[in-house]
Each structure stands twice: as C-alpha cells, then as structure tokens.
N, CA, C and O atoms as CSV, one atom per row, in Angstrom:
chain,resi,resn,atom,element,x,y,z
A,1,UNK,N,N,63.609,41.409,69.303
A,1,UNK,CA,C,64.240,40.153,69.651
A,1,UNK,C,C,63.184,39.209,70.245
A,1,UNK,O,O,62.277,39.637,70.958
A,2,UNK,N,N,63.321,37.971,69.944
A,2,UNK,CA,C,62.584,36.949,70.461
A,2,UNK,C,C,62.455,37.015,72.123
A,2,UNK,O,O,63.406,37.438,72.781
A,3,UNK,N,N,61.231,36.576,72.756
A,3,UNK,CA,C,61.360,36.530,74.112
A,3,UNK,C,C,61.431,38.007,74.837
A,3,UNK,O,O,61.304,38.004,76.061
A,4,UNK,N,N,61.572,38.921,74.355
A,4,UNK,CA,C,61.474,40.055,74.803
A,4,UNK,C,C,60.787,40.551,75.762
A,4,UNK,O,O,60.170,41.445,75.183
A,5,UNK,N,N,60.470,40.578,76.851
A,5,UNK,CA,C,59.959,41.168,77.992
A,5,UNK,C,C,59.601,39.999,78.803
A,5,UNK,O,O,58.594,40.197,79.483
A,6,UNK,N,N,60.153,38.792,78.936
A,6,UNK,CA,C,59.990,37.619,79.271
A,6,UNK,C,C,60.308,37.784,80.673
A,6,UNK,O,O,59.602,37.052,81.367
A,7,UNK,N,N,61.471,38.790,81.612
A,7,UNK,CA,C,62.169,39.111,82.612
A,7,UNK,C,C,61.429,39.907,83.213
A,7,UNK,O,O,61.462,40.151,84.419
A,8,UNK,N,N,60.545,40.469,82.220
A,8,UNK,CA,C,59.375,41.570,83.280
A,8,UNK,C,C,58.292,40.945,83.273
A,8,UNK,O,O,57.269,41.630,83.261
A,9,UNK,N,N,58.166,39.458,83.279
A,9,UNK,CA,C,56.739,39.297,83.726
A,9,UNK,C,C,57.007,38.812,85.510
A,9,UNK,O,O,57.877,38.087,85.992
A,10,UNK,N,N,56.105,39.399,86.030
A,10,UNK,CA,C,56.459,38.650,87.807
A,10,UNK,C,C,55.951,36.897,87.638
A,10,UNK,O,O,54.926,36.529,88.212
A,11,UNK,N,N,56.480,36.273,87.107
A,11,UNK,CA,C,56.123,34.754,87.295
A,11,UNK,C,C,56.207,34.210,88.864
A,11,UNK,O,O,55.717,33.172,89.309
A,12,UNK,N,N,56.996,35.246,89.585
A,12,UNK,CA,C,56.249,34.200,91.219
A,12,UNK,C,C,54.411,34.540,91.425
A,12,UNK,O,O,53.514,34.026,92.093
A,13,UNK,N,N,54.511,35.734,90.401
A,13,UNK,CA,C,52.738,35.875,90.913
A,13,UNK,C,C,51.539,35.346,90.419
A,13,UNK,O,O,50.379,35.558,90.772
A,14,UNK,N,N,52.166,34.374,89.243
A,14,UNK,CA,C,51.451,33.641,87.810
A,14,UNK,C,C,51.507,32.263,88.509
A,14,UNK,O,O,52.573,31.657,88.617
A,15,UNK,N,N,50.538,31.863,88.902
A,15,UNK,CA,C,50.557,30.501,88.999
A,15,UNK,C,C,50.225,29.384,87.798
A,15,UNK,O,O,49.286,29.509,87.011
A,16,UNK,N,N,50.966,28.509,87.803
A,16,UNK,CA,C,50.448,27.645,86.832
A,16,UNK,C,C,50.123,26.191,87.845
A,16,UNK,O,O,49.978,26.357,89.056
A,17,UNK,N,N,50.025,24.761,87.227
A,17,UNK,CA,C,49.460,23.766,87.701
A,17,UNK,C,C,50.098,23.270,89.385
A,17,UNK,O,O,49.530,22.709,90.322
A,18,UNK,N,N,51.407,23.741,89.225
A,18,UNK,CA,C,51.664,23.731,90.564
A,18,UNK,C,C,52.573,24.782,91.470
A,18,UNK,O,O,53.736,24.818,91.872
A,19,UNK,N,N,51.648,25.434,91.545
A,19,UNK,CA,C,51.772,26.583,91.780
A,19,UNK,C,C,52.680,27.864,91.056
A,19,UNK,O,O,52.786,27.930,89.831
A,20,UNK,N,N,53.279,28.809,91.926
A,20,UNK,CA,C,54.148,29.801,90.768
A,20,UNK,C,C,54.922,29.317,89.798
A,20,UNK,O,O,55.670,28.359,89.993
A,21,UNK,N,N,54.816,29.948,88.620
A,21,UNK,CA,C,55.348,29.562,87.348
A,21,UNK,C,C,56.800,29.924,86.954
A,21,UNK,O,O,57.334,30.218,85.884
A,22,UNK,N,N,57.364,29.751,88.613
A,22,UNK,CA,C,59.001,30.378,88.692
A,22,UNK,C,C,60.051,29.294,87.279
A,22,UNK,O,O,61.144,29.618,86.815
A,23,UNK,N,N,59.228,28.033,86.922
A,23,UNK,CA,C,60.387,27.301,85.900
A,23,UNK,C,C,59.441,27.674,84.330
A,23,UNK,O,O,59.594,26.822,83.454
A,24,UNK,N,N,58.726,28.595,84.059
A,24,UNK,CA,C,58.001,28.599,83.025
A,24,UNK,C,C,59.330,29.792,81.945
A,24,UNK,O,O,59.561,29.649,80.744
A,25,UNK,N,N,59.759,30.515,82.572
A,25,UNK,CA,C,60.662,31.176,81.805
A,25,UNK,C,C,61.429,30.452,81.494
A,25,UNK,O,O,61.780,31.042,80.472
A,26,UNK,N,N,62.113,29.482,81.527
A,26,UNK,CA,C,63.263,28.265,81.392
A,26,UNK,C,C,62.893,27.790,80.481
A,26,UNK,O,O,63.554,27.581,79.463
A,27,UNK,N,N,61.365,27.433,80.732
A,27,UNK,CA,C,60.850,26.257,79.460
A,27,UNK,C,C,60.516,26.786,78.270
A,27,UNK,O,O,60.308,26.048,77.307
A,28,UNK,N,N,60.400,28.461,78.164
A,28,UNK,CA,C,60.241,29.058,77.472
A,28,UNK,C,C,61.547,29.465,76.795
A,28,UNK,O,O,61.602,29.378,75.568
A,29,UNK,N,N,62.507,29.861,77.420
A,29,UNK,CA,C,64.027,29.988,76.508
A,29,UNK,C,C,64.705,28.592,75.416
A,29,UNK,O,O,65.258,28.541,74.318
A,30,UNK,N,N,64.312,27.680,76.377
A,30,UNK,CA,C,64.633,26.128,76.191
A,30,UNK,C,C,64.007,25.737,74.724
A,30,UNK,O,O,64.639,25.037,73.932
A,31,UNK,N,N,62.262,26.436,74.350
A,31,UNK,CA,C,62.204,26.503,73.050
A,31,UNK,C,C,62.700,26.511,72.240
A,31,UNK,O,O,62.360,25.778,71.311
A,32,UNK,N,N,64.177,27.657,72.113
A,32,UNK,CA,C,64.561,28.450,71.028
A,32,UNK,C,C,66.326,27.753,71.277
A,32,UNK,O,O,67.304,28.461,71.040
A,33,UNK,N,N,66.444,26.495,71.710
A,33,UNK,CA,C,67.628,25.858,71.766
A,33,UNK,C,C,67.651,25.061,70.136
A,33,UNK,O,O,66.687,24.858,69.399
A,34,UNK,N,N,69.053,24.727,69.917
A,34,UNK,CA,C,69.516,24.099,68.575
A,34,UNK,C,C,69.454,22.545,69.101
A,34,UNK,O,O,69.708,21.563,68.404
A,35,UNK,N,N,69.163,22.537,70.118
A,35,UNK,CA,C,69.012,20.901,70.235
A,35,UNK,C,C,67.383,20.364,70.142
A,35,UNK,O,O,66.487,20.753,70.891
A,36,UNK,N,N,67.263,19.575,69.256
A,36,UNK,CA,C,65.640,18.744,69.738
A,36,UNK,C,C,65.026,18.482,70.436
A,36,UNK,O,O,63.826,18.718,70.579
A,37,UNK,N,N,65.765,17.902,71.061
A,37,UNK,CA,C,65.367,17.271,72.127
A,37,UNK,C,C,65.461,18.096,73.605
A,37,UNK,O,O,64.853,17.717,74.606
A,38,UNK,N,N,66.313,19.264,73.562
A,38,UNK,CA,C,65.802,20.013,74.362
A,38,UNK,C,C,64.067,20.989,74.289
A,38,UNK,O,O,63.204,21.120,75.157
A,39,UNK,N,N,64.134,21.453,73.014
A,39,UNK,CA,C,62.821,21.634,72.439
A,39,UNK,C,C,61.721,20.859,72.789
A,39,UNK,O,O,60.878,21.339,73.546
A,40,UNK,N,N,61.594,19.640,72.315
A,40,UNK,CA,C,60.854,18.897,73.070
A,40,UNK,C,C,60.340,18.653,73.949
A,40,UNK,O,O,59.116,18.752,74.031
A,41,UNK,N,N,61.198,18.195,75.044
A,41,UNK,CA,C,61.178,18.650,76.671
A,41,UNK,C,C,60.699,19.760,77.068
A,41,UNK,O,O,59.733,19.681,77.828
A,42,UNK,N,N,61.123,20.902,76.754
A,42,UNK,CA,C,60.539,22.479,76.746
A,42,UNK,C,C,58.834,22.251,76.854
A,42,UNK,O,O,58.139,22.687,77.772
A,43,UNK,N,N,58.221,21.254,75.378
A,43,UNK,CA,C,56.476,21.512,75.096
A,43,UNK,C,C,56.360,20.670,75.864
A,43,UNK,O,O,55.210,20.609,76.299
A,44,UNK,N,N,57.415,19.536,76.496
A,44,UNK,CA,C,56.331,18.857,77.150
A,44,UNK,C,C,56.095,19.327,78.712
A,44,UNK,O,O,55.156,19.276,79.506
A,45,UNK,N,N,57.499,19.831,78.730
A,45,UNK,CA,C,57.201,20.403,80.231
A,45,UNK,C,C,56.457,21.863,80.453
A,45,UNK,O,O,56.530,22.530,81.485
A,46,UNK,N,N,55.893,22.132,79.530
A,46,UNK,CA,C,54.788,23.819,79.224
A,46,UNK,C,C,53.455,22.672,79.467
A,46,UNK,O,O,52.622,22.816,80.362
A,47,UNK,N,N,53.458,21.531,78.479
A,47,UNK,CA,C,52.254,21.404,78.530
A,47,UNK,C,C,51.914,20.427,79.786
A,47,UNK,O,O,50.712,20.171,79.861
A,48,UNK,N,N,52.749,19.814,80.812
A,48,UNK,CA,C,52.562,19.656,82.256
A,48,UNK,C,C,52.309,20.876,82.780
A,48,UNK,O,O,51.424,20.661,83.609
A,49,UNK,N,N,52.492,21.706,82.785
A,49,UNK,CA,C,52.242,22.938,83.648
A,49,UNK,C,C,51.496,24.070,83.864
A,49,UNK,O,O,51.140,24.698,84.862
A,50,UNK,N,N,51.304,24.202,82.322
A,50,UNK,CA,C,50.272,24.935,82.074
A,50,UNK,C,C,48.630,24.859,81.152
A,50,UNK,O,O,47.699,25.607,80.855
A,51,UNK,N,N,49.111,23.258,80.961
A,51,UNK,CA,C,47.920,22.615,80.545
A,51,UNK,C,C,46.480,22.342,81.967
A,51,UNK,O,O,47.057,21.793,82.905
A,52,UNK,N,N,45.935,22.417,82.096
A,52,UNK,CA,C,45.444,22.406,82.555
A,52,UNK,C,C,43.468,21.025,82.222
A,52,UNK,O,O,42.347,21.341,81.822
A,53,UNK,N,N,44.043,19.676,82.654
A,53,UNK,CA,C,43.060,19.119,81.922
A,53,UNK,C,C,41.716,19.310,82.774
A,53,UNK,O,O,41.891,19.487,83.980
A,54,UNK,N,N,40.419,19.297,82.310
A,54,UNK,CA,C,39.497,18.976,82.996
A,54,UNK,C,C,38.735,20.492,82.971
A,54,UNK,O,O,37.751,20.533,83.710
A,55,UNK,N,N,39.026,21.699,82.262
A,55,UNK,CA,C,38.530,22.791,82.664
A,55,UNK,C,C,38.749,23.964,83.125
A,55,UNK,O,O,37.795,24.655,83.482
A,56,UNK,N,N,39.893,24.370,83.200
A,56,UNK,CA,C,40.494,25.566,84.010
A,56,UNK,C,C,41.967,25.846,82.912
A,56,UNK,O,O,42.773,25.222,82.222
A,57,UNK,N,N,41.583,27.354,83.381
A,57,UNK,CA,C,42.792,27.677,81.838
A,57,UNK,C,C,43.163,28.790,83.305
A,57,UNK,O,O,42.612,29.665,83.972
A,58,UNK,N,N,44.402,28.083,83.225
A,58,UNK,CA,C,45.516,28.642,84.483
A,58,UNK,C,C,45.782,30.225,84.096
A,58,UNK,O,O,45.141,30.639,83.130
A,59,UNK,N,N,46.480,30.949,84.620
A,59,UNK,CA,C,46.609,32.767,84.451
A,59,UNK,C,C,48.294,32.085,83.938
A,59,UNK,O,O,48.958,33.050,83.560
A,60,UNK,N,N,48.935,31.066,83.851
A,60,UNK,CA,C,50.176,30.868,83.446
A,60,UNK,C,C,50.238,30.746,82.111
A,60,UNK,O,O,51.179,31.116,81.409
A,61,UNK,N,N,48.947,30.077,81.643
A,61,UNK,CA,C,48.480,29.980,80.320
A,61,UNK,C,C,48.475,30.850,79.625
A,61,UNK,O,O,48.881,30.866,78.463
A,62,UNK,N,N,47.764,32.164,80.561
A,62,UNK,CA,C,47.731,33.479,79.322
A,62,UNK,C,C,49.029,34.292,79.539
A,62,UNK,O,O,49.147,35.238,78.760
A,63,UNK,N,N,49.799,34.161,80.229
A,63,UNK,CA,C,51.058,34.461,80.534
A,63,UNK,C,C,51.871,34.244,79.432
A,63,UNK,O,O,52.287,35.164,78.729
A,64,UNK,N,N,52.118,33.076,79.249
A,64,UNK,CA,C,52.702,32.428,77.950
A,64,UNK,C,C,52.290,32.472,76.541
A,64,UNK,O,O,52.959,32.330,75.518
A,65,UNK,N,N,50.882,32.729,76.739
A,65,UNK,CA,C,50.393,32.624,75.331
A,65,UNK,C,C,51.233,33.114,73.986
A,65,UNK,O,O,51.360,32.546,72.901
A,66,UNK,N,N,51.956,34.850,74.636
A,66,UNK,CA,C,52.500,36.127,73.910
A,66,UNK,C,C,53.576,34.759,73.380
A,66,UNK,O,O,53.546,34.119,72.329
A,67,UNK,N,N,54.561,34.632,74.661
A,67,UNK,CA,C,55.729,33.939,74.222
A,67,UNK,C,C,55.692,32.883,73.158
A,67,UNK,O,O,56.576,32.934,72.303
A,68,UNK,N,N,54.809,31.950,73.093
A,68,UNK,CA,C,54.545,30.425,72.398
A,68,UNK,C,C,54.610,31.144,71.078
A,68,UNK,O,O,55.632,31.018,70.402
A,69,UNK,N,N,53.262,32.145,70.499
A,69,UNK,CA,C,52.854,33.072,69.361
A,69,UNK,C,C,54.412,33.133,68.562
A,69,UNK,O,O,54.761,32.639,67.490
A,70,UNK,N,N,55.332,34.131,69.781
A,70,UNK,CA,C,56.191,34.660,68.963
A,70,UNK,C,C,57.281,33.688,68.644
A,70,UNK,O,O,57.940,34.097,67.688
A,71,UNK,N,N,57.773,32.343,69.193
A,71,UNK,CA,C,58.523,31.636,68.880
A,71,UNK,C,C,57.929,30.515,67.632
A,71,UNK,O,O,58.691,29.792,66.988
A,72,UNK,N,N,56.479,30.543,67.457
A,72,UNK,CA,C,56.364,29.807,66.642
A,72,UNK,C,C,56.685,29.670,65.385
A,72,UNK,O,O,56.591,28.594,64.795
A,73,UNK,N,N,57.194,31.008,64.728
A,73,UNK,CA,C,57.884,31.200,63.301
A,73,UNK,C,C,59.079,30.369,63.573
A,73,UNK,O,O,59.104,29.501,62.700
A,74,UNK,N,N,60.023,30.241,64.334
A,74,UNK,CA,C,61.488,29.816,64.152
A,74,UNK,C,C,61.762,28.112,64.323
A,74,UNK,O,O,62.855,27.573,64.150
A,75,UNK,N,N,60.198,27.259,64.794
A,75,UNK,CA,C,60.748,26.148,65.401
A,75,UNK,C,C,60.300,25.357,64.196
A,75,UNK,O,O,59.651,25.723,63.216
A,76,UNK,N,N,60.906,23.959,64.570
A,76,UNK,CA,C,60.795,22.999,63.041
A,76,UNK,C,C,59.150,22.743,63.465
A,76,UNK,O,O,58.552,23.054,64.495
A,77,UNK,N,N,58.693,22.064,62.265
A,77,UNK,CA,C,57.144,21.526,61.731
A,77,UNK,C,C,56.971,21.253,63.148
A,77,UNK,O,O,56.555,22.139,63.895
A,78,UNK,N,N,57.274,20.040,63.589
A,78,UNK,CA,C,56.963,18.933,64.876
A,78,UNK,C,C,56.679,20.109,66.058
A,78,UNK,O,O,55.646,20.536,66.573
A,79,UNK,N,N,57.727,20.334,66.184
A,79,UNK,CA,C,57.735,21.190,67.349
A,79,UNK,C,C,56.680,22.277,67.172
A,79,UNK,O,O,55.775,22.321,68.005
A,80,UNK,N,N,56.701,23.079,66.261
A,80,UNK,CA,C,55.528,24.543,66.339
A,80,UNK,C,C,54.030,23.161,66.116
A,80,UNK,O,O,53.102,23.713,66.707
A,81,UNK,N,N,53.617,22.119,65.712
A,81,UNK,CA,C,52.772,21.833,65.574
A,81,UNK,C,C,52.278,21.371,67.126
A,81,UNK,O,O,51.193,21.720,67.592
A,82,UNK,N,N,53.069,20.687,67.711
A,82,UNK,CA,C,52.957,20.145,69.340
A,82,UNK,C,C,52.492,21.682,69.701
A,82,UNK,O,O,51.279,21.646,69.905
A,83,UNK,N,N,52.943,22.867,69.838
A,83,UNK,CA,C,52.930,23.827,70.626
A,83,UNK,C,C,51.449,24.145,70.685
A,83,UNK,O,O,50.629,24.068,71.600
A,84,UNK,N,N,51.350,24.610,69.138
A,84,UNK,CA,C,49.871,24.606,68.452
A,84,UNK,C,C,48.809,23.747,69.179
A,84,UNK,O,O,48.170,24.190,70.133
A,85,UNK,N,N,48.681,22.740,68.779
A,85,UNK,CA,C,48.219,21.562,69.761
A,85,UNK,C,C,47.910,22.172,71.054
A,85,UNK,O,O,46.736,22.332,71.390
A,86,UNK,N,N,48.944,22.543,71.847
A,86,UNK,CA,C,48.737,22.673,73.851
A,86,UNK,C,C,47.943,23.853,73.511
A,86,UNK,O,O,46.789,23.549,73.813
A,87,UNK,N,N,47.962,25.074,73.027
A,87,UNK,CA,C,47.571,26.078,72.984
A,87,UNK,C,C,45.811,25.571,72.206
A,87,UNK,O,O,44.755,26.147,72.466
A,88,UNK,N,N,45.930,24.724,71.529
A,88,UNK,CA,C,44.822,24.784,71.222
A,88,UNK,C,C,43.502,23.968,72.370
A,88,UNK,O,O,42.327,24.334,72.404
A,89,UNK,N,N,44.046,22.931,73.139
A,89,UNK,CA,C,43.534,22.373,73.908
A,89,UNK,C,C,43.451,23.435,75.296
A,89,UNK,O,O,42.510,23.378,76.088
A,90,UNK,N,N,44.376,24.213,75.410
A,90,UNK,CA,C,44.065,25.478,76.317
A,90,UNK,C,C,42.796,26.141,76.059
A,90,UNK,O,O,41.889,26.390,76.853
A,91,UNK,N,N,42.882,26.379,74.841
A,91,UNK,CA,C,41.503,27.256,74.424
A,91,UNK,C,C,40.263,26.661,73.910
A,91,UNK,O,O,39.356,27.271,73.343
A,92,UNK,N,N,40.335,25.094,74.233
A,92,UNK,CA,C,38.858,24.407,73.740
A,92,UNK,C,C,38.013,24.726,75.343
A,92,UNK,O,O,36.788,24.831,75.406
A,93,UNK,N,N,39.177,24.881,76.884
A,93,UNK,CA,C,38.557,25.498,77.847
A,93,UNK,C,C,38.546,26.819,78.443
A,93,UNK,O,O,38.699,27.191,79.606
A,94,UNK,N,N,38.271,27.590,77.083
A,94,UNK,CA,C,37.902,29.355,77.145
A,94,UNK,C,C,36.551,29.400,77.699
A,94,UNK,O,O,36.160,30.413,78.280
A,95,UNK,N,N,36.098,28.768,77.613
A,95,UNK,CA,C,34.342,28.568,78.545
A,95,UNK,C,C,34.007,28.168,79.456
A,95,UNK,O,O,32.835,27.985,79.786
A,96,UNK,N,N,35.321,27.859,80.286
A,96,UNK,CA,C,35.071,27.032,81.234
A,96,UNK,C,C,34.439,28.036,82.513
A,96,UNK,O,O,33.986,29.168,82.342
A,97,UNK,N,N,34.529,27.369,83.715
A,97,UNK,CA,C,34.376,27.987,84.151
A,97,UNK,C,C,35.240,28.624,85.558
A,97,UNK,O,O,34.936,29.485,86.384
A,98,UNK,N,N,36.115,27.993,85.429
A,98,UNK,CA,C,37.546,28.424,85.880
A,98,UNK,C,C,38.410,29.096,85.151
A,98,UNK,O,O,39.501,28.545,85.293
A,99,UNK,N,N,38.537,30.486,84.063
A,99,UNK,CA,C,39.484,30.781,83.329
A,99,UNK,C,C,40.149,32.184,83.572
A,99,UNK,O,O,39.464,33.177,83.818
A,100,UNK,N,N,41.563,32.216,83.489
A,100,UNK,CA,C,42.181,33.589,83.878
A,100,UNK,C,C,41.547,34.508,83.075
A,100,UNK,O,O,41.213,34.289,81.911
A,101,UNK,N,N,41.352,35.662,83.753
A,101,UNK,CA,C,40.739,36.779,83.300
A,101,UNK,C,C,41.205,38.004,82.132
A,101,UNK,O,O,40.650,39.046,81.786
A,102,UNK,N,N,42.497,37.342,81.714
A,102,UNK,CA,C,43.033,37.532,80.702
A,102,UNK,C,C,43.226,36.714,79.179
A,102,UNK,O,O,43.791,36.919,78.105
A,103,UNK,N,N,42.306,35.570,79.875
A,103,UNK,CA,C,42.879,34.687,78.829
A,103,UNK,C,C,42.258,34.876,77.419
A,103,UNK,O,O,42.490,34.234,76.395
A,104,UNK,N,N,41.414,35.914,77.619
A,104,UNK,CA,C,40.038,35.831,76.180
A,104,UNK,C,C,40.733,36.673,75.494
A,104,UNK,O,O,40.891,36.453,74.293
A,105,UNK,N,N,41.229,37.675,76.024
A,105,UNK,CA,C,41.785,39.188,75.529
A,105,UNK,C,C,43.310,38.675,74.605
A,105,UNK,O,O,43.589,39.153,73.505
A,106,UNK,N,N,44.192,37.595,75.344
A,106,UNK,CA,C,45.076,37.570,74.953
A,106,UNK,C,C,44.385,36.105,73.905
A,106,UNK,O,O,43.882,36.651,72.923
A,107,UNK,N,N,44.219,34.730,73.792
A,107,UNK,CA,C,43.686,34.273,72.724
A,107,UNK,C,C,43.136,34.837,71.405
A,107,UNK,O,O,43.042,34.206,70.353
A,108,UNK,N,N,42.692,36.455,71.670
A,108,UNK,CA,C,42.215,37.204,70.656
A,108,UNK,C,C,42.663,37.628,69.635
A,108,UNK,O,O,42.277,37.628,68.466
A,109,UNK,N,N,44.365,38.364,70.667
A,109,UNK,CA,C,45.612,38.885,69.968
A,109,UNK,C,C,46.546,37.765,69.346
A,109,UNK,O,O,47.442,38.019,68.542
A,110,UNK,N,N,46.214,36.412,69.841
A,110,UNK,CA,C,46.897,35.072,69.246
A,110,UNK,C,C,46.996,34.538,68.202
A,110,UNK,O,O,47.940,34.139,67.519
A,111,UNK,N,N,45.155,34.565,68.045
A,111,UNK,CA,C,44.627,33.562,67.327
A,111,UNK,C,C,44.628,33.977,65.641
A,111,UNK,O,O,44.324,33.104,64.828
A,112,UNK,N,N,44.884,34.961,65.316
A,112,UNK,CA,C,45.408,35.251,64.124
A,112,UNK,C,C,47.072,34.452,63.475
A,112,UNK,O,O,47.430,33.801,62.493
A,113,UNK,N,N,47.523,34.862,64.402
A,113,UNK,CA,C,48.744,34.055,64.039
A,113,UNK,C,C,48.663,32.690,64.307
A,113,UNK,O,O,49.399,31.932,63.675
A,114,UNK,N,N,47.640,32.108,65.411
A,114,UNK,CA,C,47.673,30.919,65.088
A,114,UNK,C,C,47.424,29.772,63.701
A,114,UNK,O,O,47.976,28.718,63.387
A,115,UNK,N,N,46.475,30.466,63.190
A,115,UNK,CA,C,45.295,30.140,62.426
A,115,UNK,C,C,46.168,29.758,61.003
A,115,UNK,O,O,45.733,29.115,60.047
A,116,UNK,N,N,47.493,30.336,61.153
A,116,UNK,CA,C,48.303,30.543,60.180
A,116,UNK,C,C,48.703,28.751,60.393
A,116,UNK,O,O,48.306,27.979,59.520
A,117,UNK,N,N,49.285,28.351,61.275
A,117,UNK,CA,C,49.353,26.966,61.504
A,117,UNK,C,C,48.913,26.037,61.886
A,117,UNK,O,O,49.447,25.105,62.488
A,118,UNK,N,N,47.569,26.241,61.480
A,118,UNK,CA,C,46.806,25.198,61.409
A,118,UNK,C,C,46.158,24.553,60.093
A,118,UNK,O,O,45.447,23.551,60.182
C-alpha cells in the first residue's frame, strides 16, 4: 500500500526548515487526495519545508524522499513533475556542506525511479 510505514517514522525527531517535521506526514497523505488543488498545496507546502534554499539538504528531506518516489506513479503529469522538480533542487545540494547523513544513501535508492521522469 502506498505510504506504508509513514506512522513509523518519529517525525518529532526529523527536523525540517522549521523545525520538527510534525505537519510533513499530512502533506504527504494530502498528495494522494482526488482534489487538485489539495495536491498542489501538499508540493507546495513540502517544498516550503523541506526545501531548503542556499545549501543544506534538511534530514526531513531524506525522510521524505522514500514517500515522494513511491507516490509518484499515481499523480497527474503537473503534479509528479513539480515533485520531481523539489526533489531535484534538493539534490543539486548533495555537496553541500550542510547535508543529512542519509541523504546520499537514500538519493541512491531514488534516483532510478526518478530518472524515469525526467
């Protein structure tokens, strides 16, 4: 099932841009809604939060990464392409020098399926 282990991640301990990533599971269910425009809202409020401009790829980032991957088969063009997009501007700062210590490992397991939509 989609979203699957989404309840076992500890998100009070995942910080994203302001601080714990306690509304990142929300924005992540909110994906996989029949409305648009909830969808929408969903990438834009992932990519306030866990975008991170200027250099630093948040531990909320690689948190999510799994989730974004696996919802991207089901959402229309617009939407999986926006997602694509945040995820990809996440990972133009894999070099930075602020980056969660997971984030290489999980971009690794990603980026195959990304590559598919691009």
């Amino acid at each position: 099932m989609i979203l699957d282990g989404l309840d076992d991640v500890a998100w009070q301990l995942v910080d994203h841009a302001y601080g714990p990533a306690l509304d990142t599971p929300g924005h992540l269910r909110a994906l996989l809604s029949e409305d648009p425009e909830v969808v929408a809202r969903a990438i834009r409020d992932l990519d306030e939060t866990i975008y991170e401009e200027g250099g630093f790829v948040c531990p909320a980032a690689t948190a999510v990464l799994p989730f974004v991957v696996e919802v991207l088969p089901v959402l229309r063009a617009d939407h999986r392409a926006a997602l694509v997009d945040l995820v990809g501007r996440i990972a133009f700062y894999g070099d930075a020098e602020q980056v969660d210590r997971g984030w290489h490992a999980a971009w690794e397991r990603a980026k195959p399926v990304l590559e598919r939509y691009l």
